[in-house]
C-alpha positions in Angstrom: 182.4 158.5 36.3 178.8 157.7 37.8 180.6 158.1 41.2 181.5 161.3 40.3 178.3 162.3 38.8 176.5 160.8 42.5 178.8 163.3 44.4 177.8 166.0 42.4 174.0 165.6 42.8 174.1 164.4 46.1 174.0 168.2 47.1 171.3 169.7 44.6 169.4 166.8 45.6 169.7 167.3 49.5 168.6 170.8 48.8 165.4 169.8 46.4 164.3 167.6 49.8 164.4 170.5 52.1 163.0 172.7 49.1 160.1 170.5 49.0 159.2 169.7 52.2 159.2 173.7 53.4 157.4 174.7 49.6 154.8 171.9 49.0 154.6 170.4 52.4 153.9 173.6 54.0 150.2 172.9 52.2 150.2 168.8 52.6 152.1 168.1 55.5 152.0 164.3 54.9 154.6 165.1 52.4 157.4 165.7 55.1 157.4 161.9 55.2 158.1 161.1 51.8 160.3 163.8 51.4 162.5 162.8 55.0 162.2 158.6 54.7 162.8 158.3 51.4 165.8 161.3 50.8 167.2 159.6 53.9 167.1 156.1 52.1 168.5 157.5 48.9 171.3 160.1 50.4 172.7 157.1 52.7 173.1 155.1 49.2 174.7 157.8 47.3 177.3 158.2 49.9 177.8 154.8 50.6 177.9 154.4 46.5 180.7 157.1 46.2 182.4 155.8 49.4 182.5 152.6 48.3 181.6 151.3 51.6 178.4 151.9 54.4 178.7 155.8 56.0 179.0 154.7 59.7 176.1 155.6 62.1 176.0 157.5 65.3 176.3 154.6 67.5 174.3 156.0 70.7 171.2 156.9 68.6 171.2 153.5 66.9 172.0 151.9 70.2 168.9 153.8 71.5 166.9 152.9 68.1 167.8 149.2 69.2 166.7 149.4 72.6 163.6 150.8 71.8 162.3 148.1 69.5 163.2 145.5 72.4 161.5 147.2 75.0 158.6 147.6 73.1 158.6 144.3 71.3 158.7 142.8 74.7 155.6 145.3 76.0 153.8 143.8 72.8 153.5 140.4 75.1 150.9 142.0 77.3 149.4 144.4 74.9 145.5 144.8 74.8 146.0 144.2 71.3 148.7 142.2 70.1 148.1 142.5 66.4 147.2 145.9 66.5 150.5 146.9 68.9 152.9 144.6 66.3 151.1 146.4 63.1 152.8 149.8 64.7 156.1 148.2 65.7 156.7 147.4 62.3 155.1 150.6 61.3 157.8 152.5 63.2 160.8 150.3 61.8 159.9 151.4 58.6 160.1 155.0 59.9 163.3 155.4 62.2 165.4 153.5 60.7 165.6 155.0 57.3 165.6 158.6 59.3 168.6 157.1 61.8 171.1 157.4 58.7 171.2 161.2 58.6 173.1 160.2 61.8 176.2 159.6 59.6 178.9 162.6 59.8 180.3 161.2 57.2 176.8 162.0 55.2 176.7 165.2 56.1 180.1 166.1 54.4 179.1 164.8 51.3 176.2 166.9 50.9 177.0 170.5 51.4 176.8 173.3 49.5 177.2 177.2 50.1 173.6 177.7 47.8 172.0 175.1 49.9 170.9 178.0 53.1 170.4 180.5 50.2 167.9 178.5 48.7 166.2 177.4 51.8 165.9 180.7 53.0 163.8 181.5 49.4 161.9 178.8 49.6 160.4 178.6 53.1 159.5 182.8 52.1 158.0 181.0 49.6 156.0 178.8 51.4 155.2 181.1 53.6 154.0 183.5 51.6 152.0 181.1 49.6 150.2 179.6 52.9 149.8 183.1 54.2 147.9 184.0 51.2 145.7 181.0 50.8 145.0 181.6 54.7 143.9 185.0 53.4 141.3 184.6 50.7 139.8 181.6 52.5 141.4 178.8 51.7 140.4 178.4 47.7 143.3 175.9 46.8 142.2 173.5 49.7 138.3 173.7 48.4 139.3 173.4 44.6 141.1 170.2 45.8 139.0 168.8 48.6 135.7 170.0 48.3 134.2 173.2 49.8 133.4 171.5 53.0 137.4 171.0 53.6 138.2 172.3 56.7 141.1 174.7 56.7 142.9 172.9 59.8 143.9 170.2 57.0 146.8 172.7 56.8 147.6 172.5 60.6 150.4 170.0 60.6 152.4 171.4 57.4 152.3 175.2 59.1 153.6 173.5 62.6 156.6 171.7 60.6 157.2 175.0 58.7 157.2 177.0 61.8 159.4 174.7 64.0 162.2 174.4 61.4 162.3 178.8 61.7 165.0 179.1 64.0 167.9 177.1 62.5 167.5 179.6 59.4 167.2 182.5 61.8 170.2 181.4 63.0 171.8 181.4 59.4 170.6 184.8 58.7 171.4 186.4 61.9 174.7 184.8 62.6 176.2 185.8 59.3 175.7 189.5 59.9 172.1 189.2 57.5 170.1 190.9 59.9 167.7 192.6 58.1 167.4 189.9 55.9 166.4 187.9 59.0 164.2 190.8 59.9 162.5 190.5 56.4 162.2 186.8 56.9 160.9 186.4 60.1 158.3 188.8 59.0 157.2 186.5 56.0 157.0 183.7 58.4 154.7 185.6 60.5 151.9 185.8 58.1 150.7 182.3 58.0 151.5 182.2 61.6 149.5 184.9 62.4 146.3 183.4 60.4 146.3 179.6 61.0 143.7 178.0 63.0 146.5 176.0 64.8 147.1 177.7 68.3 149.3 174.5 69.0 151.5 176.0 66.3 151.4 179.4 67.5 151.8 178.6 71.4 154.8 176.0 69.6 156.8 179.6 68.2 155.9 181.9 70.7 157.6 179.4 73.5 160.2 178.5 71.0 161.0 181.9 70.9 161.0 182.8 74.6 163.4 180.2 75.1 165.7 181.7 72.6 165.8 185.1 73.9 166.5 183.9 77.5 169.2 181.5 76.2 171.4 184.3 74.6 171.7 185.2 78.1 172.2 181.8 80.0 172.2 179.1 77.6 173.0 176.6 81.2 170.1 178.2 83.3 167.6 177.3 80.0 168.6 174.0 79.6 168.0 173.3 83.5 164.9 175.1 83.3 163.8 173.3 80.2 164.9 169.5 82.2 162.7 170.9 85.0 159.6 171.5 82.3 160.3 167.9 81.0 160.1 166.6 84.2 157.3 168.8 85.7 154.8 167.1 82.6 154.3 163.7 84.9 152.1 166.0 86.5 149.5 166.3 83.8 147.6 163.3 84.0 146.8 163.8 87.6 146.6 167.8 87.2 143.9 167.0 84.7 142.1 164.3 86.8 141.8 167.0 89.5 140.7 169.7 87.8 137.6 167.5 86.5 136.8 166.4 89.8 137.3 169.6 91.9 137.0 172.5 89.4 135.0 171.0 86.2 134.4 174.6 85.1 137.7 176.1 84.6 137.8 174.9 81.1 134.9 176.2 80.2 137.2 179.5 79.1 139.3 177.8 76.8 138.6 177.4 73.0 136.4 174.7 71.8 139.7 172.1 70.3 141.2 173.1 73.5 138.4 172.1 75.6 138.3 168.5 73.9 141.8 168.3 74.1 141.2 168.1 77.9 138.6 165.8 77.7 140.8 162.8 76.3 143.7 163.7 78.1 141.0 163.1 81.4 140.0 160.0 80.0 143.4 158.7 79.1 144.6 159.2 82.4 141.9 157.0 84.0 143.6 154.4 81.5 146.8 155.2 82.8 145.7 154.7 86.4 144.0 151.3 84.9 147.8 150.2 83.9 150.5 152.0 84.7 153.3 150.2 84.5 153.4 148.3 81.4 150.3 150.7 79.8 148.0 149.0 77.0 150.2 148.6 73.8 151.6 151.1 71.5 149.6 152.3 69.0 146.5 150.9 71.2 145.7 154.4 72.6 142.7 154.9 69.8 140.7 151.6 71.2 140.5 152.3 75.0 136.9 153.2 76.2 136.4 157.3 77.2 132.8 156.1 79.0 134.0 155.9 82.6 134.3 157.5 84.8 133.4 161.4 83.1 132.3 160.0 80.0 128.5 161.3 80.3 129.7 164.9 81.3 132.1 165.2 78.4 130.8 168.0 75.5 133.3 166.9 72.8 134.1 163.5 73.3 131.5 161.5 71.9 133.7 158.3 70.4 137.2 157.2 71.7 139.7 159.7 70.2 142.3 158.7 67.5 145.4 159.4 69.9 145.7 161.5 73.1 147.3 164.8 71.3 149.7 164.9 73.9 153.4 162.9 74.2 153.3 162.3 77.6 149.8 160.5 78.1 150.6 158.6 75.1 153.8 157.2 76.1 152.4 156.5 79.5 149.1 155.0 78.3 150.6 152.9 75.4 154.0 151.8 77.0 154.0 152.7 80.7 157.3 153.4 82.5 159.4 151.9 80.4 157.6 154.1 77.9 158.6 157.4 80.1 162.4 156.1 80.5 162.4 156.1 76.7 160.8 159.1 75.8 162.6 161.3 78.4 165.8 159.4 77.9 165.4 160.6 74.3 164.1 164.0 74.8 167.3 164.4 77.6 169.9 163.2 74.6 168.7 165.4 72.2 168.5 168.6 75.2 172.1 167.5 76.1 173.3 167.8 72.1 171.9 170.7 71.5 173.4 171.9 74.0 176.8 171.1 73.0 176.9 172.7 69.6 179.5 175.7 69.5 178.2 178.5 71.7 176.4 180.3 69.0 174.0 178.4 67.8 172.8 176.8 71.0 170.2 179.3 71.6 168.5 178.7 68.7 168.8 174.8 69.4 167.7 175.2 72.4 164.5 177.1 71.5 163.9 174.3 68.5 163.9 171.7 71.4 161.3 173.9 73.1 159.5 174.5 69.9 159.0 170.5 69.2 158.0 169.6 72.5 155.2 172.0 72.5 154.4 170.7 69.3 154.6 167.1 70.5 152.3 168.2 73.9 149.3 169.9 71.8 149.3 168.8 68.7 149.6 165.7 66.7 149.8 161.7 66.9 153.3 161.0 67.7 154.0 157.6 66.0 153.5 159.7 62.8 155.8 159.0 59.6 155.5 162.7 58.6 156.5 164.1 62.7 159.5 162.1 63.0 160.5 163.1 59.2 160.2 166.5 60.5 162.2 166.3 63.7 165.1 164.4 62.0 165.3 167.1 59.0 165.1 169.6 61.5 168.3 167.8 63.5 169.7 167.7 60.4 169.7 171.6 59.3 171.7 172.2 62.3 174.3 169.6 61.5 174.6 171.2 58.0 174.7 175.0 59.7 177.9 173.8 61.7 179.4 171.9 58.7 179.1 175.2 56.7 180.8 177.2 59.4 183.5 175.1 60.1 184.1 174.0 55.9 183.3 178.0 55.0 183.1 179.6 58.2 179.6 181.9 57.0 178.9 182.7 60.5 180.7 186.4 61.4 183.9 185.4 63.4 184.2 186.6 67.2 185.4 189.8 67.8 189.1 190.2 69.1 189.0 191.8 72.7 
């Protein structure tokens, strides 16, 4: 009986997560984290409760997950701050792992529903429409809450998360001949989008979007062009170097966050040239010294910065190469599955791996409870889109020649 009632809820409460995260994270995106960590936790139980066993895992990814914590764990033995580098191992064992089973197929079939895209749909207009408006009058929820001096880029990281799960439910929409409902949707997505302070966000959906369009066409010519992007980013750090030693004027153009955002990735370079093989220590990225050698020419940086808003320098800079062989082997695995979904929807997985890595590039720390929530839920929706259409097969069947 209570097995039965588990395997019943387990889909109205797989839908309440995303419901949440899309309606009341869109305003606190901190809230991606509880809503990813601990539905992950609690679906993996429920399953493993009504299959009377453990769900198996994806055994790459948690051969990966495994690997990682070695690597690191051994890179902790040279860290510029031991305690401080074993504070964020555990920190991140308490955050993958609990996201690594939605790995489970055997998960995913116990949670599907057809209202489940329905609703999702509904609620990130919802959202939207609700972040759009308080965008609009100036921001009178966040001020009521947090004091008038709030600033308004408190909503930053909920309207990237909201923005880079679009295309999955584009996908939905459009594939099962709801065009103009994708029309209407894309168009309620636009308004916070259009009105946010985050241009990491917006440069995040307009490339996102690119790489959609041109995958429709050649889905194999994207995904080599995308590798050759992923690659082409070991550049930066000495691209960034250069331009502050031969041409410290060109930023001068670029908006104010954009302009410090050069800054630290200057400064964190120098640190990468300091270590470059084994870096400082992960999580150690917020202690290392921006003084030398640009440090008195800088306009923004006036204290070390908290991380160095970009995923490249900070894998470098915290874990050196083996850093890089991780992140890139990861970034490459998840390129190479979205890429073998059926034919359909890899466009629109392709242009969701484009639309996290821009994300990852610009914007926020990336050992962050709340950004990996958000990348695993957003792995997720896919895996649910081609459950549905192979369980109820939603998407409009191929025409016969």
């Amino acid at each position: 009986m209570i097995s039965l009632m588990i395997r019943r809820f387990l889909p109205l409460f797989v839908t309440f997560v995303y419901v949440l995260a899309v309606t009341v994270g869109t305003f606190t995106g901190g809230l991606w984290a509880i809503a990813g960590i601990g539905g992950s936790l609690l679906i993996y139980a429920g399953t493993g409760f009504v299959q009377k066993k453990p769900p198996p895992l994806d055994s790459n990814l948690v051969l990966f997950v495994v690997l990682f914590f070695i690597v690191v764990a051994l890179l902790n033995g040279q860290a510029f701050s031991p305690g401080v580098s074993w504070h964020f191992l555990l920190q991140q064992l308490s955050i993958i792992v609990p996201l690594v089973l939605l790995s489970s197929s055997t998960v995913q079939g116990h949670l599907y529903s057809r209202h489940f895209f329905p609703i999702l749909v509904a609620a990130t207009c919802a959202g939207a429409l609700s972040l759009g408006i308080e965008f609009a009058l100036g921001a009178p929820l966040l001020h009521l809450v947090k004091g008038v001096n709030a600033s308004i880029t408190e909503y930053n990281r909920g309207v990237s998360y909201l923005m880079g799960m679009t295309l999955p439910l584009v996908a939905y929409l459009w594939l099962s001949n709801r065009r103009w409902e994708a029309i209407i949707f894309v168009a309620f997505l636009f308004i916070p989008a259009s009105l946010t302070e985050s241009r990491a966000t917006k440069m995040a959906l307009i490339l996102g979007i690119l790489t959609m369009g041109g995958a429709q066409f050649s889905p194999l010519l994207v995904r080599y062009v995308l590798t050759l992007f992923l690659f082409a980013l070991l550049l930066l750090p000495f691209i960034v170097t250069d331009i502050f030693l031969q041409h410290p004027t060109w930023t001068s153009c670029l908006p104010a966050s954009w302009q410090h955002r050069t800054e630290i990735w200057d400064y964190m370079s120098y640190r990468i040239f300091d270590r470059p093989w084994l870096g400082w220590g992960i999580g150690s990225s917020h202690l290392l010294t921006y003084q030398y050698p640009h440090g008195a020419d800088y306009i923004f940086v006036k204290q070390g910065a908290g991380h160095p808003h970009n995923v490249i320098i900070q894998l470098w800079v915290e874990l050196g190469i083996p850093g890089l062989i991780l992140g890139f082997s990861f970034a490459l695995l998840m390129l190479q599955r979205a890429s073998k979904l059926p034919a359909k929807f890899v466009p629109y997985a392709l242009g969701t791996w484009m639309t996290i890595l821009s994300i990852s590039l610009v914007g926020y720390n990336f050992w962050n409870d709340s950004f990996f929530a958000f990348i695993a839920m957003t792995v997720f929706l896919y895996k649910l889109l081609v459950h549905e259409d192979l369980t109820y097969g939603f998407v409009q069947k191929q025409k016969m020649p």
